[in-house]
ZAGUDO-807612 format. One line per 8 residues: for each residue x, y, z of C-alpha. Coordinates in steps of 0.1 Angstrom, whole numbers. Last residue first. Layout:
BEGIN
X Y Z  ...;
% end
This chain:
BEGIN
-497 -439 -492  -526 -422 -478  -511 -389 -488  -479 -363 -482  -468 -373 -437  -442 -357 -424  -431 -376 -393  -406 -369 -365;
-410 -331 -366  -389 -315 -338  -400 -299 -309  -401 -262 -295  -439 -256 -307  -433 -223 -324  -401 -232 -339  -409 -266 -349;
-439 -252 -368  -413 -224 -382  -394 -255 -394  -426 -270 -413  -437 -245 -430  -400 -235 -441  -401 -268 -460  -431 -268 -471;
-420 -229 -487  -391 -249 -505  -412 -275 -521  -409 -310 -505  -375 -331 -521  -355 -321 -495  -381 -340 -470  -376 -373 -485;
-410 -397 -496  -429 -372 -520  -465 -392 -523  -487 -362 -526  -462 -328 -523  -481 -307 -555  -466 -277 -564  -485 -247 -555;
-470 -235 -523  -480 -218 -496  -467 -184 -481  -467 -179 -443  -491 -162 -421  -486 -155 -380  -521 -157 -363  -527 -144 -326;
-558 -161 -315  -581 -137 -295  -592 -147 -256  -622 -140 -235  -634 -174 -243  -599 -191 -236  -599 -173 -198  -635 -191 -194;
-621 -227 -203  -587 -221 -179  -560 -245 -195  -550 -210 -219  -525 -223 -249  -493 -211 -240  -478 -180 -257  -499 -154 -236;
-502 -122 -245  -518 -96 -221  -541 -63 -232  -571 -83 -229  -564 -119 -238  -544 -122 -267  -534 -161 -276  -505 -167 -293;
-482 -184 -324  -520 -197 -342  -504 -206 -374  -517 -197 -409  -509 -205 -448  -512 -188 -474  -516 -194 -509  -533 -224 -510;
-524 -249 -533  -509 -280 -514  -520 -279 -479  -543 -308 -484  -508 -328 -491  -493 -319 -455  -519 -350 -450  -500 -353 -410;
-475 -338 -388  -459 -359 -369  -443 -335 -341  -419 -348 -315;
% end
């Protein structure tokens, strides 16, 4: 399982980024690479999302996070094929 952690320092920016591949020459690889030198030859395949502005500090139920949060976090379950156990919104 995920626990995805300070979701709060997300809150503002308009887009947001996940790394869904890695291009190595003309091959696409959807693992991360275990080989050092095949990772250095390698381009990070980025897939963008919207943000959201309203702030999610302290927000304790996960219906309650803004709607683009939300869909943040399912396409991070997506890409990594688990579920997100803990959604963490501050130091409280």
């Amino acid at each position: 399982a995920l626990a995805l952690t300070k979701l709060d320092v997300l809150d503002g920016l308009e887009t947001l980024s996940i790394c869904t591949a890695y291009r190595c020459g003309s091959t696409v690889l959807t693992e991360f690479p275990s080989d050092v030198a095949q990772l250095a030859a390698c381009e990070p395949v980025y897939e963008s999302l919207p943000g959201w502005s309203s702030p999610t500090k302290g927000i304790r139920r996960f219906e309650d996070l803004p709607e683009n949060a939300r869909r943040y976090i399912a396409r991070l379950e997506e890409v990594s094929g688990v579920p997100a156990a803990l959604v963490s919104t501050g130091s409280d």
